[in-house]
N, C-alpha and C positions, 0 to 999 in steps of 0.2 A: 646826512644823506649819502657821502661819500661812502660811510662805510657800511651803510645798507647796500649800497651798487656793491662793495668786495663779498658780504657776504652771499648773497645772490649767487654772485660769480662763480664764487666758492662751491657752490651747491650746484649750479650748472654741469661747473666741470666734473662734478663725481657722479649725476648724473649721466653723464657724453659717456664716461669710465662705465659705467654699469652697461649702459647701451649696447655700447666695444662691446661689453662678454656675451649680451643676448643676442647680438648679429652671428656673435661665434658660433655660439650654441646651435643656433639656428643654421649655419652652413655647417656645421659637424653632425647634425643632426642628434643632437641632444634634448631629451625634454626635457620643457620648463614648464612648470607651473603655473608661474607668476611672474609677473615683471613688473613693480611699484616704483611710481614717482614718488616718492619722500616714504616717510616711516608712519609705525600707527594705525590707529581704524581705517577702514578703507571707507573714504568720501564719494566712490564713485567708481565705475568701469564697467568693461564688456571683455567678452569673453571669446575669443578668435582660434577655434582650433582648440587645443588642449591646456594653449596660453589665457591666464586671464590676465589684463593688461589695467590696471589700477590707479586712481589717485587717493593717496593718503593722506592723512590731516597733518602731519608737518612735515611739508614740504622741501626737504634737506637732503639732497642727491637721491638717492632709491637703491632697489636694489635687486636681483636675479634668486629665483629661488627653482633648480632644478626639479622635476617629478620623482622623487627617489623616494622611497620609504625611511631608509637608516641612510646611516655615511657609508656604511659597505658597499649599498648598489651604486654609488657615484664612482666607487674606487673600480665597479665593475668595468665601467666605462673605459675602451684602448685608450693607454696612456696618450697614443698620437692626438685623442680629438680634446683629450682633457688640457694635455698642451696649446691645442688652436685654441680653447674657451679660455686659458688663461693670458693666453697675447693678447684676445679681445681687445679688454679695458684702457692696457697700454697704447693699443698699437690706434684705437682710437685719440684720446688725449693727442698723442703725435702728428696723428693726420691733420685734429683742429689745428694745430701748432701753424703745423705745413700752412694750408688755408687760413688761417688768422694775420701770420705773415706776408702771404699777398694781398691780404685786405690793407696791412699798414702800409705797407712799401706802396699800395695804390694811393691811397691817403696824405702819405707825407710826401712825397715824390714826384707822383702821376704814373698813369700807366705805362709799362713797357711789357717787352713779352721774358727780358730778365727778371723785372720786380716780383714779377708772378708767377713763372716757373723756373726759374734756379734758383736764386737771390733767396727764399725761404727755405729751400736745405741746408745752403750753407750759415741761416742764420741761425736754425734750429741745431745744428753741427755744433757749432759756439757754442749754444747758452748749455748743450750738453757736455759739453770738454768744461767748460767753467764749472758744471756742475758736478763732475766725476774728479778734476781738480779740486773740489773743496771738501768730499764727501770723509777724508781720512779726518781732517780736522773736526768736524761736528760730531765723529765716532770720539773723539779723544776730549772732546769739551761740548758736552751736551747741553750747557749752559746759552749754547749759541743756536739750538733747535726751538723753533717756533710752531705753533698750532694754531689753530682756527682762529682764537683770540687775537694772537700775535700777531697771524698774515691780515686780519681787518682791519688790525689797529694800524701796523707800518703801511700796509694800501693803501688805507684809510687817507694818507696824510698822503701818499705821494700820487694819486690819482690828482684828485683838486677837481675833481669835473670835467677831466681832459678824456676827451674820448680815446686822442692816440697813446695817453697814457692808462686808459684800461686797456686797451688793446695790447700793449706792450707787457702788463700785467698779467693777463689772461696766458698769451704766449709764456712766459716763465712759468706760471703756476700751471700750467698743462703741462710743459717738460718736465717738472719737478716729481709733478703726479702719476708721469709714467713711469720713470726712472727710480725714483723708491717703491714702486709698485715690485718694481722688474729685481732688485735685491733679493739674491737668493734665500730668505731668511723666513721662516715659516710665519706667521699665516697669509706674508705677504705674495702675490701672484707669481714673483719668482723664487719663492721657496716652494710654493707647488709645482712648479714646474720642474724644480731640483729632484724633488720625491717621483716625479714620473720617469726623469730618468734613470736614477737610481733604482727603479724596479726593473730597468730594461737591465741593469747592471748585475744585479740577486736579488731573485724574488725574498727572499728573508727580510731583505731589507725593508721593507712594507709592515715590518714588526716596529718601528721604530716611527712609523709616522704620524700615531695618535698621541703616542707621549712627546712628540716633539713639537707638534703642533698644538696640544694644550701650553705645552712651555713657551712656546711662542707668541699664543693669546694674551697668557700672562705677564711676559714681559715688553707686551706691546699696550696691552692697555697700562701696565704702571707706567709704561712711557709715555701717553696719552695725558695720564693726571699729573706727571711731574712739570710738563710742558705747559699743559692747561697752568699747574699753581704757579709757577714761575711766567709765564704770560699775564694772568691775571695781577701778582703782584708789580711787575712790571709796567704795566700800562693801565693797569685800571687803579688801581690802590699808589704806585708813584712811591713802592719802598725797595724795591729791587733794581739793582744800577752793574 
């Protein structure tokens, strides 16, 4: 059961991320399409405006699908509002963070007006300095990066059923999820936001951002399968140490 609560979790939070970019879009005034709870046929929705708003048949974060014909009319889009759409997802994640941490600090503590409005910057300050502290080493041993599998299975074990210990979970795995989002390195949200300003830098450069971002799909999903096999062998199969 524990680690159907991580997985869940897991999916919330990239949901809350996707959200981030539909609130953006929406104060940038970008159109969207479509906004999906999970992935897949669509099981259900209605349609509000020019957005249709969706439940799909599996249920695993969601996702924003602009009204563009091709990628060119997106790229038509002022880099300034493509920049707000791409803070979205982080800057959501963060907020929960903020608010997650005065939910614990009420929880384990009791109320105060530090628990709940200082006391979760600086706690979120932290788990980010620890996390920008560790980030050269997991570049130099990949061996030590975890994915979906990973994060259910280690949850898995260190929840136990403790609420303040999902709630302590949720808070790291939302910093976590901001903060490699924000990684300047294409396709992630802060490698498009690298390419927006580099067009403010020279338009030529805009010549460089399909092959760079197909190169980056690329070696972000083999990063994806290398983490998934090494997870899997690791905690599921029990031959990787």
């Amino acid at each position: 059961m524990d680690y159907l609560v991580v997985f869940i979790l897991i999916s919330f939070l990239i949901l809350i991320h996707e959200l981030g970019h539909l609130i953006a879009a929406k104060l940038s005034n970008i159109p969207i399409e479509r906004f999906s709870i999970g992935f897949g046929p669509k099981l259900c929705g209605l349609k509000k405006g020019k957005t249709e708003y969706r439940l799909s048949v599996f249920t695993i974060g969601g996702y924003v699908l602009p009204e563009i014909k091709n990628l060119n009319d997106f790229y038509q889009i002022p880099s300034s509002k493509r920049i707000v759409y791409a803070l979205g997802g982080p800057s959501a994640n963060l907020l929960l963070s903020i608010i997650l941490s005065a939910v614990y600090n009420t929880a384990s503590t009791g109320f105060s007006l530090y628990g709940i409005l200082l006391y979760p910057f600086a706690q979120v300050l932290k788990i980010t300095s620890q996390f920008l502290y560790a980030l050269p080493s997991l570049f130099a041993d990949p061996g030590q990066l975890s994915g979906i599998v990973g994060v259910v299975a280690i949850g898995g074990q260190l929840v136990a059923g403790d609420l303040l210990k999902i709630l302590q979970l949720a808070i790291i795995l939302n910093i976590n999820l901001a903060l490699l989002n924000l990684l300047p390195l294409p396709p992630l949200d802060g490698g498009k936001i690298l390419f927006c300003l580099l067009e403010q830098i020279h338009r030529s450069l805009i010549k460089l951002r399909i092959p760079v971002m197909v190169t980056g799909w690329v070696l972000l999903l083999g990063l994806i399968c290398y983490v998934t096999i090494v997870d899997v062998c690791r905690h599921v199969l029990r031959i990787w140490t």
